[in-house]
BAFI-3210 file (N, C-alpha, C; in Angstrom, 3 decimals, decimal comma, padded with zeros to 6 digits):
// residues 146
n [1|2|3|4|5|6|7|8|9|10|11|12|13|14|15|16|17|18|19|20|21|22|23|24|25|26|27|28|29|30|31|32|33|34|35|36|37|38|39|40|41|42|43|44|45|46|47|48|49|50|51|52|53|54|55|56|57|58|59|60|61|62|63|64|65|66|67|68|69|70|71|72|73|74|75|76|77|78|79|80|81|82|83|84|85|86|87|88|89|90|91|92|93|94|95|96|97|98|99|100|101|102|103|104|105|106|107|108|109|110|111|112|113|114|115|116|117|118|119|120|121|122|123|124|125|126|127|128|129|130|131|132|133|134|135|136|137|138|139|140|141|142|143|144|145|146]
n.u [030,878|027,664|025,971|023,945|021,543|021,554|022,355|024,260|024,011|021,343|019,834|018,356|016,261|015,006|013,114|011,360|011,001|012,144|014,019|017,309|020,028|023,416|023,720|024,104|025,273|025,214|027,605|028,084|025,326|022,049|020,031|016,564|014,469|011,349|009,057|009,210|012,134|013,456|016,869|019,125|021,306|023,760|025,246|027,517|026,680|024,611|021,933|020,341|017,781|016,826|014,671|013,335|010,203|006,702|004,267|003,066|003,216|004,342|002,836|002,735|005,610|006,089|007,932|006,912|006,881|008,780|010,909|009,750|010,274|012,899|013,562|012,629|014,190|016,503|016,251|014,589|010,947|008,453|005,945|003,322|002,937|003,863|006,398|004,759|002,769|004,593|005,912|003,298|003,405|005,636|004,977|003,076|004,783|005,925|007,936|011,321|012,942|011,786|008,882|008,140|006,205|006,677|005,557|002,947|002,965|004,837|004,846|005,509|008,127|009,508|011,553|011,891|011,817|011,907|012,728|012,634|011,941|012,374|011,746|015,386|016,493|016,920|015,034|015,502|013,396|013,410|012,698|012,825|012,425|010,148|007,309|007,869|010,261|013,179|013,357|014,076|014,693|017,063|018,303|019,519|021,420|020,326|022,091|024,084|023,617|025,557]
n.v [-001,321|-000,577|002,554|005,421|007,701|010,324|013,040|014,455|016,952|017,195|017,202|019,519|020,721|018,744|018,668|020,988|023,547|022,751|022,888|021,911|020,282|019,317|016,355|016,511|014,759|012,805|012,255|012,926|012,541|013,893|016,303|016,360|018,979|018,919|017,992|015,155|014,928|013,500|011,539|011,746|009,529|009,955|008,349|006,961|004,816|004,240|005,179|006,335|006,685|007,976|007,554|008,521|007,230|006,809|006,371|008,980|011,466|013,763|015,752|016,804|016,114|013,282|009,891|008,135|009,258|010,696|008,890|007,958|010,133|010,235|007,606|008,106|010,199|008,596|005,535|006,161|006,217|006,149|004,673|006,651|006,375|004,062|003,369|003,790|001,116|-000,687|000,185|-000,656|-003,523|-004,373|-003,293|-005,650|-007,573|-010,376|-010,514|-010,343|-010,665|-012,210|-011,478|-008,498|-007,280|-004,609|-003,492|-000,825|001,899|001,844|-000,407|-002,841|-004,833|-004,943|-006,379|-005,821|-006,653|-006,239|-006,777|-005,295|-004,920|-001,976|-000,146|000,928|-000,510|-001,636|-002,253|-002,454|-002,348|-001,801|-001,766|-001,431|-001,831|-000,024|000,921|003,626|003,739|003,035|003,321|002,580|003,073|001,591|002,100|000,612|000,305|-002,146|-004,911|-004,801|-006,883|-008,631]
n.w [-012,307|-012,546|-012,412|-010,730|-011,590|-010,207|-008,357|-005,273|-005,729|-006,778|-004,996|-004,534|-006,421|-006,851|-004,530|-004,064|-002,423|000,381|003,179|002,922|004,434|005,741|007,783|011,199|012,763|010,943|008,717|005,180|004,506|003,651|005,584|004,976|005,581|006,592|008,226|009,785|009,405|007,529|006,174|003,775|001,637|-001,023|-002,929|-005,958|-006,269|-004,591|-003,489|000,210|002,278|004,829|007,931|011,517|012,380|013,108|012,079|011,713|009,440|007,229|005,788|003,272|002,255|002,778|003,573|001,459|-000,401|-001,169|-001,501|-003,688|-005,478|-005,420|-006,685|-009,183|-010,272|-010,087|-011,275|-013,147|-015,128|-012,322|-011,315|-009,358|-006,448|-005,945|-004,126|-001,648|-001,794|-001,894|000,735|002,249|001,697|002,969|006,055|006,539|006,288|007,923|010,367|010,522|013,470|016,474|017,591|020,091|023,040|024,154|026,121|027,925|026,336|023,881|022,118|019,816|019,218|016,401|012,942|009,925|006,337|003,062|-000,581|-004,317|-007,366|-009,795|-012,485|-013,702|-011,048|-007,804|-005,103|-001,675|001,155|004,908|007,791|011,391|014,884|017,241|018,438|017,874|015,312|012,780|009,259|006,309|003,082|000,556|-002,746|-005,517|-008,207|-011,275|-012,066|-014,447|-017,498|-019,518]
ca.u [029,644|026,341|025,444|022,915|021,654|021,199|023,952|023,892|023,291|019,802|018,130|017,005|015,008|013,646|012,382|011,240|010,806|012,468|015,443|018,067|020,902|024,366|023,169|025,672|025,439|026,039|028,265|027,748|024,239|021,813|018,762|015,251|013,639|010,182|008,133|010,019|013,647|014,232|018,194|019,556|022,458|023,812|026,712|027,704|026,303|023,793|020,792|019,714|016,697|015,666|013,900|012,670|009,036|005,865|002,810|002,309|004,132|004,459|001,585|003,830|006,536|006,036|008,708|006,876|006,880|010,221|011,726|009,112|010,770|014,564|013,487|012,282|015,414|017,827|015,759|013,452|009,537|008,111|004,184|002,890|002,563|004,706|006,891|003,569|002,607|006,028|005,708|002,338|003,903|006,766|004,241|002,780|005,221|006,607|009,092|012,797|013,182|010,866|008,570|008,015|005,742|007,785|004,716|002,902|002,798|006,171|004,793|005,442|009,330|009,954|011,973|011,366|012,825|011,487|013,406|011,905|012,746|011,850|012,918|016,391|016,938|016,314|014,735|015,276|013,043|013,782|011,891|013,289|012,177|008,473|006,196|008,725|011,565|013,407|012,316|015,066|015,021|018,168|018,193|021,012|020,989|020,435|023,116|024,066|023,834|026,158]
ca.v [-001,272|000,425|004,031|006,014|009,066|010,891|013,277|015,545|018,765|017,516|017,501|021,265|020,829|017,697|018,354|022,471|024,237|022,256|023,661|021,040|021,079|018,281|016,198|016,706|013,757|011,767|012,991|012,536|012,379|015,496|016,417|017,241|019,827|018,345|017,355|014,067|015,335|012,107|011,956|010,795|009,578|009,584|007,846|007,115|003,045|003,542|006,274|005,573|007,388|007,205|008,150|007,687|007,221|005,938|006,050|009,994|011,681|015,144|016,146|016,909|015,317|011,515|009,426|007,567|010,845|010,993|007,571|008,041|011,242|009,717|006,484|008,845|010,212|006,818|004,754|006,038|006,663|005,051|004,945|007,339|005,695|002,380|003,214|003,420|000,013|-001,342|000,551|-001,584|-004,576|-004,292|-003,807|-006,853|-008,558|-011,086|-009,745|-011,454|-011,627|-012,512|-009,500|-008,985|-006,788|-003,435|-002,426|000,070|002,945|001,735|-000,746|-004,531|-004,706|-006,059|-005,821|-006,408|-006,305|-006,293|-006,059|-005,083|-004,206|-000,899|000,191|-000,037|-000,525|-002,823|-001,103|-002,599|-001,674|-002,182|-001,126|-002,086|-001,201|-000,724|002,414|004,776|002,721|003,399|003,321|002,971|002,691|001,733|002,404|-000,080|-000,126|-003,649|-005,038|-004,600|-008,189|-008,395]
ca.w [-011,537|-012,556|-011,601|-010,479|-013,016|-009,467|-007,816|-004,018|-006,356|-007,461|-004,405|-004,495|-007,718|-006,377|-003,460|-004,094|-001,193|000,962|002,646|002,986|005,171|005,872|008,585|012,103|013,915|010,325|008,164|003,845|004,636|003,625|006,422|004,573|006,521|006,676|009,400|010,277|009,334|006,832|006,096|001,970|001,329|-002,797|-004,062|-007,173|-006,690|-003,977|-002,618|001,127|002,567|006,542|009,029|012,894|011,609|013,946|011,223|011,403|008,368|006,852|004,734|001,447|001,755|003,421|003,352|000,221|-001,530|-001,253|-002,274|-005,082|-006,099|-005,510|-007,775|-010,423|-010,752|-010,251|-011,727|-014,717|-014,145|-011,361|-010,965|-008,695|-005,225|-005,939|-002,987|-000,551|-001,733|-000,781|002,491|003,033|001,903|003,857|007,431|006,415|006,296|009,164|011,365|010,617|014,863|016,982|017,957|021,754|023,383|024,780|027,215|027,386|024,975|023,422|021,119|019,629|018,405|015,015|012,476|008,775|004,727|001,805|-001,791|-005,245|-008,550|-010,238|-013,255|-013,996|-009,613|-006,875|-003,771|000,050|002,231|006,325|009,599|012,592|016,357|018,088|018,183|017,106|014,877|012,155|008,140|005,621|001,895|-000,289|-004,144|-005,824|-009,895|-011,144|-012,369|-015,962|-018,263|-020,635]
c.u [028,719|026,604|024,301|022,743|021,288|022,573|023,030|023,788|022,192|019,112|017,230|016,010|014,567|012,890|012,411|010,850|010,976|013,807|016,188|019,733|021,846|023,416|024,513|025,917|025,694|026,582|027,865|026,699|023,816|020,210|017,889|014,569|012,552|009,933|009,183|011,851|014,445|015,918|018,576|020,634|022,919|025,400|026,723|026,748|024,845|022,547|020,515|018,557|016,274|015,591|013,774|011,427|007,893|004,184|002,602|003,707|004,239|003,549|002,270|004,508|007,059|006,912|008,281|007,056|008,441|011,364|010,654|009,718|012,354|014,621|013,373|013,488|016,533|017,364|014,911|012,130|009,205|006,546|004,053|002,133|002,844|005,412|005,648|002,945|003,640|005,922|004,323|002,622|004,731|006,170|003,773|003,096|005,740|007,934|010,639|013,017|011,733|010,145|007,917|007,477|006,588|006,858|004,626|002,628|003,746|005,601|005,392|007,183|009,308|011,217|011,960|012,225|012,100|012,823|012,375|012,364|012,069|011,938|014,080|017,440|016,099|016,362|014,944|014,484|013,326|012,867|012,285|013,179|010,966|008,178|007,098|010,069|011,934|012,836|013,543|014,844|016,540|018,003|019,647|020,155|021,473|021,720|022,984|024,137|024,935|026,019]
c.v [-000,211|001,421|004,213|007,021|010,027|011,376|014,449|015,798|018,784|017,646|018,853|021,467|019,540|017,979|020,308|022,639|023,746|022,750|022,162|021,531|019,972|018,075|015,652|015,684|012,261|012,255|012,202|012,222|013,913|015,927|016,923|017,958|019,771|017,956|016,453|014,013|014,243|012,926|010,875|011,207|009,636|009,398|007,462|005,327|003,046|005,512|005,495|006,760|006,986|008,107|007,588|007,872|006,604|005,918|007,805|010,563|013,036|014,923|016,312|016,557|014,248|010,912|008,252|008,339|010,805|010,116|007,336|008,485|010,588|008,557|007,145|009,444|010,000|006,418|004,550|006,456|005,673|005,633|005,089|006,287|004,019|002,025|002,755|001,910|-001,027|-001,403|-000,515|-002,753|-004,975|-004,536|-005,240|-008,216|-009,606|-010,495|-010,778|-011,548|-011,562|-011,277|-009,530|-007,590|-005,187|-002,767|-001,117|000,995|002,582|000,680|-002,363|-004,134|-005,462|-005,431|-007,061|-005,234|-007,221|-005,588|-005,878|-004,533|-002,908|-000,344|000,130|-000,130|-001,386|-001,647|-002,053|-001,551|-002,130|-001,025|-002,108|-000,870|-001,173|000,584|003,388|003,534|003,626|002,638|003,236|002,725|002,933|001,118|001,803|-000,285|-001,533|-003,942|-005,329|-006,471|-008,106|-009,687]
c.w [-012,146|-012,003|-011,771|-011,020|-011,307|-008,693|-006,667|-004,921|-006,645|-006,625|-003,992|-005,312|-007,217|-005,458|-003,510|-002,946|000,386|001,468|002,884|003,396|005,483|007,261|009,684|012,529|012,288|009,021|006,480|003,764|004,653|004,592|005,393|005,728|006,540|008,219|010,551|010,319|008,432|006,550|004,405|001,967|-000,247|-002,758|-004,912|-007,670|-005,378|-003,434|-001,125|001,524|004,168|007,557|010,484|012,482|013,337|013,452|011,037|010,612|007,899|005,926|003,348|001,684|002,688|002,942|002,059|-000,970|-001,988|-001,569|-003,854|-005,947|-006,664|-006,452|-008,841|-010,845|-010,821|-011,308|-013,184|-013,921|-013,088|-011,056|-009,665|-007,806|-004,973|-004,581|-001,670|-000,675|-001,804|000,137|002,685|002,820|002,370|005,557|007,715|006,556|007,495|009,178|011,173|011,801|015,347|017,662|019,112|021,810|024,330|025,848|026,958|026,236|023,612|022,144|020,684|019,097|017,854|014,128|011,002|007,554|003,615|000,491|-003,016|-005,986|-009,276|-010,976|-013,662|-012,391|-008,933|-005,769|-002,369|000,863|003,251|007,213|010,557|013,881|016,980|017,087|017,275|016,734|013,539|010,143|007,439|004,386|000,788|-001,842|-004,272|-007,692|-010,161|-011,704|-014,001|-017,113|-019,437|-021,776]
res [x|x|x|x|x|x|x|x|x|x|x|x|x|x|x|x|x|x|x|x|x|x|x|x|x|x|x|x|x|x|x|x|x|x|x|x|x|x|x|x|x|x|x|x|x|x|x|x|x|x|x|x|x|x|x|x|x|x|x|x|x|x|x|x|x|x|x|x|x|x|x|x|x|x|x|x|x|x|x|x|x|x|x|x|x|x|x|x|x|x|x|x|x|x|x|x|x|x|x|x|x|x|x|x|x|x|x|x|x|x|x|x|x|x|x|x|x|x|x|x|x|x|x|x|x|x|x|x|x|x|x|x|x|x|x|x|x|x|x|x|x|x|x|x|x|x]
***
């Protein structure tokens, strides 16, 4: 199986001034201390990245910032703001269930997936829930041809 050129120890030089801390409630997962509290996972075949998200984001480091950053060093370069035009093609997209009104403040529930290739990785994106839902991106290296 493929790997990923990305290991836990890098994310202090990726993400500078960030503290970063194990996250309690899920274990092999590392908390960014940002705004939103995103949570990345790294194994040797897969990155995950997620959040509870609801459109407002951390000023430096937005959860596109940050699967930008994590592709850049899986994947190879990745042009500056590729992930964010995922993320809008991903909203866009139709909802895999049927999306029902939650009243209220709460918001429309959907839930939606997008894949895409990126260098030498395929990206999933997923959002699933209303107003406040969750955001996930998973980094998988393509598979090798022989």
């Amino acid at each position: 199986m493929a790997q990923l050129t990305i290991q836990p120890g890098d994310l202090p030089a990726l993400f500078p001034g960030v503290e970063i801390k194990p996250s309690e409630p899920n274990p092999g997962w590392m908390v960014l201390e940002t705004f939103r509290e995103p949570e990345v996972s790294i194994t040797p075949g897969r990155v995950r990245a997620q959040m509870t998200w609801n459109g407002i984001d951390d000023d430096e480091w937005p959860f596109t910032r940050i699967v930008d950053v994590l592709l850049g060093k899986a994947c190879g370069p990745v042009r500056s703001g590729w992930t964010s035009a995922q993320q809008d093609r991903l909203y866009a997209s139709r909802s895999v269930t049927r999306e029902r009104n939650m009243g209220g403040n709460a918001g429309t529930s959907f839930s939606k997936r997008i894949s895409a290739s990126v260098g030498r990785c395929r990206v999933d994106l997923a959002a699933q829930g209303a107003r406040w839902h969750g955001i996930e991106a998973t980094i998988v290296p393509l598979a090798v041809k022989r």
